[in-house]
C-alpha positions as CSV (number, residue, x, y, z in Angstrom):
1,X,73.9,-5.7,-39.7
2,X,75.0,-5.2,-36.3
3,X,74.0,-7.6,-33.9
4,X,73.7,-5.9,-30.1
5,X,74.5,-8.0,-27.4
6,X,71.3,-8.5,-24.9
7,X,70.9,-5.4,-22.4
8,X,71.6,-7.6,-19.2
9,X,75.1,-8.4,-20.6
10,X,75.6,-5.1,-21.5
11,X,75.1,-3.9,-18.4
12,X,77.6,-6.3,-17.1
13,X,80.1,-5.2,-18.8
14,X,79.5,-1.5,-18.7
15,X,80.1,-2.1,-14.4
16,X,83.2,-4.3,-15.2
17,X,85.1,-1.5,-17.7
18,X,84.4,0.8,-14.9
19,X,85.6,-1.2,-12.5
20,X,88.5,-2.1,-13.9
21,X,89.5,1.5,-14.9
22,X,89.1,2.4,-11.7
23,X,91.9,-0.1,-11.0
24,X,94.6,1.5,-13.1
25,X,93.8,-1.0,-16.3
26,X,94.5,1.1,-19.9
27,X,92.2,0.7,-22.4
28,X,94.1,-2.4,-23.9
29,X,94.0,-4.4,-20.8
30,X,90.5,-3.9,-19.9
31,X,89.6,-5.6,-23.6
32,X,92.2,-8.5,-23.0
33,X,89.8,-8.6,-19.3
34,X,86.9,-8.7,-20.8
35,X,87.9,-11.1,-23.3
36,X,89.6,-13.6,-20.7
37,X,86.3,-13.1,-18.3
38,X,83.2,-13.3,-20.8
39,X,84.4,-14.9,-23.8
40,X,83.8,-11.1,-25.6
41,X,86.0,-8.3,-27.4
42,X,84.7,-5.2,-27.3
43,X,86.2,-1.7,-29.3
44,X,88.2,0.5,-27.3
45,X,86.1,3.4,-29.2
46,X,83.2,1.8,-26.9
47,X,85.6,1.7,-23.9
48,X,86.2,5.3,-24.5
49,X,82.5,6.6,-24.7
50,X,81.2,4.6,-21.5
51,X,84.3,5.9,-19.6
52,X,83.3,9.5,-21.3
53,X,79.2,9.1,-20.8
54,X,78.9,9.4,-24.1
55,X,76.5,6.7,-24.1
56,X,75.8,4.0,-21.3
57,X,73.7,0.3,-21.8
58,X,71.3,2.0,-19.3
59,X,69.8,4.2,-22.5
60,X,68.0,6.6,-19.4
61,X,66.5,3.5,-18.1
62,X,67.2,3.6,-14.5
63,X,66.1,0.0,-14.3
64,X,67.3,-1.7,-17.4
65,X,64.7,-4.3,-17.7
66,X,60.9,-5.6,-16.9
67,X,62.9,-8.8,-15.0
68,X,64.8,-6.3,-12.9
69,X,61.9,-5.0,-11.4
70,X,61.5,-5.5,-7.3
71,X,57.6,-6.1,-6.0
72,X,56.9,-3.3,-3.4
73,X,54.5,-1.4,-2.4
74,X,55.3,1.6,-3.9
75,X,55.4,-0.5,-7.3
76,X,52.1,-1.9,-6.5
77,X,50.5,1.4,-5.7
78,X,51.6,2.9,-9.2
79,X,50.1,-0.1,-10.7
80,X,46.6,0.6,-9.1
81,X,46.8,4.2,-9.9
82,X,48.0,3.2,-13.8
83,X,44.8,0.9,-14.3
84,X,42.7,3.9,-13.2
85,X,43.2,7.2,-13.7
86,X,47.0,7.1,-14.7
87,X,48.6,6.9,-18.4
88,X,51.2,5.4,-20.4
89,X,51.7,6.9,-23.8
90,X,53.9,6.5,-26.8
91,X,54.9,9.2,-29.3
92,X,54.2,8.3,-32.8
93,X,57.3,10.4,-34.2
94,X,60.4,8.4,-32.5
95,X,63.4,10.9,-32.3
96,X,66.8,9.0,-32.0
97,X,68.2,9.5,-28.6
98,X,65.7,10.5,-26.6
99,X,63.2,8.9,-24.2
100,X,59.6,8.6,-26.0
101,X,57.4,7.0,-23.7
102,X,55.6,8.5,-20.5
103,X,53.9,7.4,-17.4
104,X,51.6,9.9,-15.6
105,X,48.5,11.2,-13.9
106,X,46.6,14.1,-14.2
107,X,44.2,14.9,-11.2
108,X,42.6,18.0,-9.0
109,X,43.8,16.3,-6.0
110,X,47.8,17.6,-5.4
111,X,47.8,15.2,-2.5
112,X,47.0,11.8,-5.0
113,X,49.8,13.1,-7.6
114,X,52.2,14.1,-5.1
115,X,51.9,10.2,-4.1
116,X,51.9,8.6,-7.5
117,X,55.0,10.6,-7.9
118,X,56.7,9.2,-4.5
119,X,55.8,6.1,-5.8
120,X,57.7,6.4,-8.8
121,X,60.7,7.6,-7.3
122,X,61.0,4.9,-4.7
123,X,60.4,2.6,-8.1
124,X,62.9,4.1,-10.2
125,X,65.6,5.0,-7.5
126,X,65.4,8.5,-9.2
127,X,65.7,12.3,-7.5
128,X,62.1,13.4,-6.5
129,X,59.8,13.8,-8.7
130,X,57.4,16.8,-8.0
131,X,54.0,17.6,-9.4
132,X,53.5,20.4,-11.7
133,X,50.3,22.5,-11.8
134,X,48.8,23.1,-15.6
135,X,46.6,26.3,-16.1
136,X,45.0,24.7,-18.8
137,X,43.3,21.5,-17.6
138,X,43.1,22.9,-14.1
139,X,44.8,19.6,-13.2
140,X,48.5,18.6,-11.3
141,X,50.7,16.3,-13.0
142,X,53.5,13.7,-12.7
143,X,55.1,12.8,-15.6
144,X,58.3,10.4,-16.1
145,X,60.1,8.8,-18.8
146,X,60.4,4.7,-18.5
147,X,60.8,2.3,-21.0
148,X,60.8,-0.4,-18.7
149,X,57.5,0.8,-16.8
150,X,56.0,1.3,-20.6
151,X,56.8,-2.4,-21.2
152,X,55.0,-3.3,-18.4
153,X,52.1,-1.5,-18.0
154,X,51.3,-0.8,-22.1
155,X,47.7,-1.4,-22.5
156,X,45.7,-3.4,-22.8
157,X,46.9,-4.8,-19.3
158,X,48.9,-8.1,-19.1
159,X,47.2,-9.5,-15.1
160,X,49.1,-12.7,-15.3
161,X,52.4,-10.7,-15.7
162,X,50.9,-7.8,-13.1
163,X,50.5,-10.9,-10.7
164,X,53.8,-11.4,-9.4
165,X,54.0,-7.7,-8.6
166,X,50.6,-7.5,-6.9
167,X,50.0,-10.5,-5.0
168,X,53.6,-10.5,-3.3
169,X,52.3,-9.9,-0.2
170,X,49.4,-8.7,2.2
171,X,50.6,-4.8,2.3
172,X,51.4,-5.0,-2.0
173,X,47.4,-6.6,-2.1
174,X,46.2,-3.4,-0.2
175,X,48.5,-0.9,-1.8
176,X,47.5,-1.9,-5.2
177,X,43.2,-2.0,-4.2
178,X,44.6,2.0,-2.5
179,X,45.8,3.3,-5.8
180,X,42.7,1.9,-7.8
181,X,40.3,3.1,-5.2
182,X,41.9,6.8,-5.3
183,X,41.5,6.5,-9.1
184,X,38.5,4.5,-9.6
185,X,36.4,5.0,-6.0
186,X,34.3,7.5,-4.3
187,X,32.1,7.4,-1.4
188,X,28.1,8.1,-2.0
189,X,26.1,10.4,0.2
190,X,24.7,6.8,1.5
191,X,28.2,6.0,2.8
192,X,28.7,3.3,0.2
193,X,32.1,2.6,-1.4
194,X,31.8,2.7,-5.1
195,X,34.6,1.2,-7.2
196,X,34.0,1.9,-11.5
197,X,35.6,0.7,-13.9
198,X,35.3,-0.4,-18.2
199,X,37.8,-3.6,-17.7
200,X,35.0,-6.4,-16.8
201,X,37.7,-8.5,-16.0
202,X,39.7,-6.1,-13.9
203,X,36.9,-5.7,-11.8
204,X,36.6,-9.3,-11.3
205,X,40.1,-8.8,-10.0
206,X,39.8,-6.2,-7.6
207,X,36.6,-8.0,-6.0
208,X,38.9,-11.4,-5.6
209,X,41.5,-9.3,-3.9
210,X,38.5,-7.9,-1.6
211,X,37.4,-10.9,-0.7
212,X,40.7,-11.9,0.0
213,X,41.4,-9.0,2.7
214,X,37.8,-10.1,3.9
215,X,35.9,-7.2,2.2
216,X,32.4,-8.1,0.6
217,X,31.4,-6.4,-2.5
218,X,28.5,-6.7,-4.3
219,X,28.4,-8.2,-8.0
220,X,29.3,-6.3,-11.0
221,X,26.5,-4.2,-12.5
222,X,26.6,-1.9,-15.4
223,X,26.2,2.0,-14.7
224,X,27.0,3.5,-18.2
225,X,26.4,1.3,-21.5
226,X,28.4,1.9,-25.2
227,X,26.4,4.4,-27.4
228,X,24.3,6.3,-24.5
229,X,24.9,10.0,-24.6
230,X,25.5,11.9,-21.4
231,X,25.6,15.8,-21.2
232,X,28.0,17.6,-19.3
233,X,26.8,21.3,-17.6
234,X,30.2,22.3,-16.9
235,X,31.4,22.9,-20.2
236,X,27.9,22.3,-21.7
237,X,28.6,19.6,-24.3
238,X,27.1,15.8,-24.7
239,X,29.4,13.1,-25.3
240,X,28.7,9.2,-26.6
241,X,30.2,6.4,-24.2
242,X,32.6,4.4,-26.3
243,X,32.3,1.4,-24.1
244,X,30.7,-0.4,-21.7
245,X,30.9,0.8,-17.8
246,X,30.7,-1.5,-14.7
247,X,30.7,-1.1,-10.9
248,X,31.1,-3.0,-7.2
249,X,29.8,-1.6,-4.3
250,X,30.9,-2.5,-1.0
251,X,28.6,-3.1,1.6
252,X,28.2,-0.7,4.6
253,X,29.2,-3.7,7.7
254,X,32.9,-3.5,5.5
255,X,33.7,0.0,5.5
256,X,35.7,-0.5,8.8
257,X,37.3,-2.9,7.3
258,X,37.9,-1.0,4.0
259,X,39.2,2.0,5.9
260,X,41.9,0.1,8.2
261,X,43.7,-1.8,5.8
262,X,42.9,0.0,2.5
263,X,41.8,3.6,2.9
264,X,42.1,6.5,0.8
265,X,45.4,8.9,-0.3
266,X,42.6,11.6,-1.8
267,X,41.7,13.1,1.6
268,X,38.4,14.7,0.6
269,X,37.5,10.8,0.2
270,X,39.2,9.9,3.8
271,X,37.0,12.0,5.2
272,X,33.5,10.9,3.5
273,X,34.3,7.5,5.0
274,X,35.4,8.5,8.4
275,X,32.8,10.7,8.8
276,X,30.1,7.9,7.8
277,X,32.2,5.5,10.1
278,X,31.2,8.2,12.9
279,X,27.9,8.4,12.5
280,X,27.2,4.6,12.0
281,X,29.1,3.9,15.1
282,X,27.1,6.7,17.0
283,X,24.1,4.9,15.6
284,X,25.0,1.9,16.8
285,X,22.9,1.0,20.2
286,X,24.5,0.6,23.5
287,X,26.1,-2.6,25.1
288,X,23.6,-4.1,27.9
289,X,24.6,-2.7,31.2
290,X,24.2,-6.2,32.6
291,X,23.9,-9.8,31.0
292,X,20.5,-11.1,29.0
293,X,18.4,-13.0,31.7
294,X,19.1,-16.5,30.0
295,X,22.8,-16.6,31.0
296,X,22.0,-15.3,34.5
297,X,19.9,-18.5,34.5
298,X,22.5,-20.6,33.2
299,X,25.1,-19.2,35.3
300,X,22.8,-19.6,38.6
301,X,22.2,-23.2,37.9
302,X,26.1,-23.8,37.7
């Protein structure tokens, strides 16, 4: 059988051949090159079809490998938004040659998939990737092919590999709680941040993180358990929950803090908490006009 050399090396010598063709090499001297350089002969019938694009180590991964993968925000944001509402899928008939894994997100909101899908492009180093609008779900999408995002985001969810890529900094922390709260949050008619979720343990996650940006939540509580039916009016059918269901709630005295260094992308959410923010701080009672008696008293005896 053919043994293939590993991706990174491959890689490595695709930039080389190209280099040195651009230098004026012919196809025999680039394989004495490579040869004298990495220890390697390659086919001038492979020399030939990278030169031609014929095919390229890259196989339409824009970032070759998991390894190669930068922490940013935009990264961490897609993560968030990929443990919620987004998806990675795999097609079950592989065709040679062509990509067969997708990430995406389907949602009402344009403003949430327009965002996912700046993300990716910053992520990938790709041209723009635009939302599309489907009649039939009533939803916008953003779809891209990436093995490497695949590999790391395949469920069920690797944390201790996610780690490196979330906890990077302060502004990857709060990027990656912004893309699960526009997924998995909403704000009650009480004002209270609601953050849902079937992962136990993810949950557990996003409440250390919290904490961590000084944000108290509440414990974990169940709001849907496995085998209780539901009915849905809008298209007038009852469903079974498959699995368990779990929320945090953060309390009202963190909101402020919630909304300056996390906030919403879905604006319809923005705007529930700003406008609770509003009227808690019209609520709120006056400053004195002058200093409580006891440290007039103290001062006077100075």
């Amino acid at each position: 059988m053919r043994r293939y050399l590993p991706r990174e090396l491959r890689i490595k010598l695709y930039g080389d051949v190209a280099a040195f063709r651009r230098g004026g090499l012919t196809y025999r001297s680039i394989v004495e090159e490579v040869r004298r350089r990495h220890g390697l002969r390659i086919s001038k019938s492979l020399i030939s079809e990278w030169l031609r694009g014929v095919h390229n180590p890259y196989n339409g991964r824009r970032i070759p490998s998991v390894e190669l993968l930068r922490p940013s925000e935009e990264l961490a944001y897609v993560i968030g938004v990929v443990l919620g509402d987004g998806y990675v899928s795999k097609k079950r008939r592989v065709i040679k040659g062509y990509n067969h894994v997708r990430i995406g997100l389907e949602a009402r909101d344009r403003e949430f998939v327009e965002e996912f899908g700046r993300c990716l492009t910053k992520v990938l180093g790709s041209r723009q990737i635009r939302p599309r609008y489907r009649d039939d779900v009533g939803k916008h999408v953003v779809e891209v092919e990436s093995k490497t995002l695949y590999e790391l985001l395949r469920k069920p969810v690797d944390l201790d590999r996610l780690r490196k890529y979330i906890e990077h900094c302060g502004r990857c922390m709060a990027a990656f709680l912004r893309g699960f709260a526009d997924s998995e949050g909403c704000v009650d008619k009480s004002g209270y941040i609601i953050i849902s979720n079937t992962d136990y343990e993810l949950l557990i996650y996003v409440k250390e993180f919290l904490k961590r940006l000084r944000i108290e939540s509440t414990g974990l509580r169940p709001i849907r358990l496995k085998g209780k039916t539901f009915y849905n009016p809008k298209i007038m059918k009852r469903y079974t929950h498959n699995r368990d269901c779990y929320y945090i709630r953060i309390r009202l005295g963190s909101n402020m803090d919630f909304h300056e260094n996390i906030g919403f992308t879905i604006r319809r959410k923005q705007r529930r908490l700003e406008n609770y923010i509003r009227k808690r701080q019209a609520k709120a009672p006056p400053p004195p006009l002058f200093p409580p008696s006891h440290i007039i008293r103290l001062t006077s005896h100075q």
